[in-house]
N, C-alpha and C positions, 0 to 999 in steps of 0.2 A: 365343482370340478371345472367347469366353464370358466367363472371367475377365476381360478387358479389361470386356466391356459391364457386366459387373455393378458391377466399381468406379465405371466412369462411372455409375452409375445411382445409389448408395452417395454419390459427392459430391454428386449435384443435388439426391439428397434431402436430406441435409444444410444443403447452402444455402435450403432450402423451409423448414426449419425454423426456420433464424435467421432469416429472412423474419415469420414469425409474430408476433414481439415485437412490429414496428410495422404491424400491420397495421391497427389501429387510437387514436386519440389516447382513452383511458378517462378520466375524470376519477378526482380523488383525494381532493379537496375536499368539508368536509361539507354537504349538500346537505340543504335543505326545499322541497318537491314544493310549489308552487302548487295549488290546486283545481284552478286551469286545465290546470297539465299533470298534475296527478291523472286529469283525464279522458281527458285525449289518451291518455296510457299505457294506462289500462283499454282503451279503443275498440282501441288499437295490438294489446295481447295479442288480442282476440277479435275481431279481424277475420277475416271469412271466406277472404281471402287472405292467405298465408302472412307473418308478418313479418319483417323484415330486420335492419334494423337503428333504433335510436330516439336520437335528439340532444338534450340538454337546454342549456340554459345553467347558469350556475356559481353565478345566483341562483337557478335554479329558478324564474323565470319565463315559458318561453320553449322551443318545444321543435319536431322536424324529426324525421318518419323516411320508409319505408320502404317498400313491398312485394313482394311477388312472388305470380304469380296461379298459381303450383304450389309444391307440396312441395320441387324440385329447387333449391334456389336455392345459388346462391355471394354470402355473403358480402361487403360491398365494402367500401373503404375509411374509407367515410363523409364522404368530402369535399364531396360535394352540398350534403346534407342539414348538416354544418356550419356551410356559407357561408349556407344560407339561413337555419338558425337567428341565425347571427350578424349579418344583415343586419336582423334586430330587434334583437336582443339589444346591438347599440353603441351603441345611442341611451339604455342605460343602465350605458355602458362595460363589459360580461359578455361570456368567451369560452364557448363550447359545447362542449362536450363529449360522447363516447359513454358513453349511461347502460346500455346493454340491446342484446346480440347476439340475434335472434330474441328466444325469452320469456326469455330468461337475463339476469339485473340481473348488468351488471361494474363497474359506478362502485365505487370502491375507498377511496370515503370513507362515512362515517354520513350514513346517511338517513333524512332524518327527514317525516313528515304533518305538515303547516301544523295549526296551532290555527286552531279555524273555528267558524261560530257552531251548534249541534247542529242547527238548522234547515235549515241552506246542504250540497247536496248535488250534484256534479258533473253536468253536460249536456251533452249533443254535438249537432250536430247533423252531417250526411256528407252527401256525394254530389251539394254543391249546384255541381261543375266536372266535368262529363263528359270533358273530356281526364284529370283527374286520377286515374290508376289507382287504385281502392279507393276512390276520392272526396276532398275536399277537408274536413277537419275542421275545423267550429269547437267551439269548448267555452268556457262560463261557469256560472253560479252558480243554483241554483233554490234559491230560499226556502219549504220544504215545512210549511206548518204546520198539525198536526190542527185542528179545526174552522173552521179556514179555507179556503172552496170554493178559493180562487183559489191559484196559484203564481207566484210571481214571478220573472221572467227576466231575465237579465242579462249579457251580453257584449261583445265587441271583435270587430268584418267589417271589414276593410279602416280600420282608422285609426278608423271611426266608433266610439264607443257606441252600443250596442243593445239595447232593454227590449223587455220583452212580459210575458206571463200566459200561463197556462194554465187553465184552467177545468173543475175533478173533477167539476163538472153535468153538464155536457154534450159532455165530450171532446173542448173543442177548444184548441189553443194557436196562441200567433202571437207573432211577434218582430220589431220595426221598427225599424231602423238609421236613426240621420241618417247623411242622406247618398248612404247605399248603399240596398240590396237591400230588402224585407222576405221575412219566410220566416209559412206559417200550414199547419194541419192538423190534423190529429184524432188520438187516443192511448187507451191503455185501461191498466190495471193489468199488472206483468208479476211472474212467481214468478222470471226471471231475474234483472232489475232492478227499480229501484222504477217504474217508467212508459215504456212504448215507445209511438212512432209513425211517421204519414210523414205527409208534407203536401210542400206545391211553394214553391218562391221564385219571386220576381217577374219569374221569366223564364220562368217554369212549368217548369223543372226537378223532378225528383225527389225529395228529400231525407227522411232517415231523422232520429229525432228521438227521443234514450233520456236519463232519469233516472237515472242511475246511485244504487245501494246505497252506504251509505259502506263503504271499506275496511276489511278485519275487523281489520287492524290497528290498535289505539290512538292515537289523534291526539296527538302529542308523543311518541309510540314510535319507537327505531327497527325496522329491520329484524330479527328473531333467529329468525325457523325459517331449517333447513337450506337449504332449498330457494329462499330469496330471501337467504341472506346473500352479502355479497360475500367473491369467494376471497380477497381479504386481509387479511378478519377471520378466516379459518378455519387451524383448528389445520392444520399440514403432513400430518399425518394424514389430514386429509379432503380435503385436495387431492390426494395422490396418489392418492385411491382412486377419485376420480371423474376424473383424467387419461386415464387406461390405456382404450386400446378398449376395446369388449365382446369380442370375438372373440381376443384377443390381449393374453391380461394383461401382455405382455412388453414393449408399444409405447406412442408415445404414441395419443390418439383424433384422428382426422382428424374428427370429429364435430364441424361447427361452433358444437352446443350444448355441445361438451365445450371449445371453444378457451380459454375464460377459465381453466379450471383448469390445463390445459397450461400458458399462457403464466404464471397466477402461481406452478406448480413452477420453471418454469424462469427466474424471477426471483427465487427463493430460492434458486439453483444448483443445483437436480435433476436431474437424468437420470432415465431410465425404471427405470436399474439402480438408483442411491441411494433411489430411490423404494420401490421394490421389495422391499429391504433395510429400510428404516425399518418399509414394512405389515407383514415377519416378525417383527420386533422388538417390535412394538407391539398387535398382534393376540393 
């Protein structure tokens, strides 16, 4: 009876695995980050709640994720977040794509930072839809220029464009949409970013209000450290060695920061044994 259970256990796992291929649609396509979704991803990774998954479009205009308000999260499909990306993104015929499982980049094509002006530096502002778990992000362009007091702002709310300033005198900035909302508040210098704040929208909501730093990556760079390339730029070599649990060098990782490497071993026809076999060969 034991033997029975164990084989039955032996196939389900197995079917769990071929499961994994589609668990989600990654793009492959080579992709330039808009500033705009330059910002969204930065805010996505250091959000205080844990991230999920992040959806971009195929022009990298355009982008849907994620959260989870603990550490335990399972992974989804990303069909949501998808459909909502793509509910902008048709109106300049682009499908969406999963860019990023948690902080892990899986887009499986070169990616590359938009050319921008050295001035122009990503903005967010959050939390201005209290149903919206972690908040509602927008993000556009600040024109940051030494001896110039003022900053200049720039974004998309709901269909409108949206300008403002910020003002380095006296710490304060504001942003006024036709149409829509306005948002206004106060900010001071940050060593994490270049400028954080909060200030309220015109419904006296909440909202958070950060400068982001440019990316230490080169603008017209792609991605090349280890740690942000995608596994199908990566030798077979360093995807087996980050497949494998920590606890069991013999298996795959159930680790859903480890899922990208799993699924691109086993789109190169790996198993955990050929794997295993290749790291003693090549070590």
């Amino acid at each position: 009876m034991k033997t029975r259970l164990l084989s039955i256990l032996g196939i389900l796992l197995l079917g769990l695995s071929g499961c994994n291929s589609t668990l989600y649609d990654v793009g492959s396509t080579p992709l330039t980050l808009s500033p705009i979704v330059a910002a969204g991803f930065e805010k996505y990774k250091n959000s205080p709640n844990s991230p999920v998954i992040f959806v971009i479009d195929t022009q990298g205009r355009t982008f849907s994720s994620s959260y989870c308000p603990h550490s335990r999260c399972v992974v989804n499909h990303g069909f949501s977040q998808i459909q909502s990306c793509e509910s902008r993104a048709i109106k300049w015929g682009a499908k969406c794509k999963v860019f990023a499982v948690q902080d892990q980049i899986v887009w499986k094509g070169p990616i590359f930072y938009p050319s921008s002006n050295e001035n122009e530096f990503p903005f967010t502002i959050t939390g201005a839809n209290p149903k919206s778990r972690g908040g509602l992000i927008f993000s556009g362009i600040a024109d940051v220029r030494s001896g110039n007091p003022f900053i200049y702002l720039q974004m998309r709310y709901g269909g409108s464009q949206c300008d403002g300033k910020a003002d380095k005198r006296d710490k304060t900035w504001r942003v006024a949409c036709r149409y829509a909302e306005s948002f206004m508040g106060t900010f001071i210098e940050s060593s994490k970013n270049l400028f954080e704040g909060i200030g309220k929208n015109s419904k006296g909501i909440t909202v958070d209000f950060t400068i982001y730093r440019k990316p230490e990556i080169p603008t017209g760079a792609t991605f090349t450290t280890q740690s942000n390339l995608a596994p199908a730029a990566m030798s077979v070599l360093e995807v087996c060695k980050l497949s494998f649990d920590d606890k069991n060098a013999d298996k795959w990782s159930i680790n859903p920061g480890k899922l990208p490497f799993v699924l691109e071993a086993q789109r190169r026809g790996f198993t955990p044994e050929k794997c295993r076999e290749h790291i003693e060969k090549n070590v």
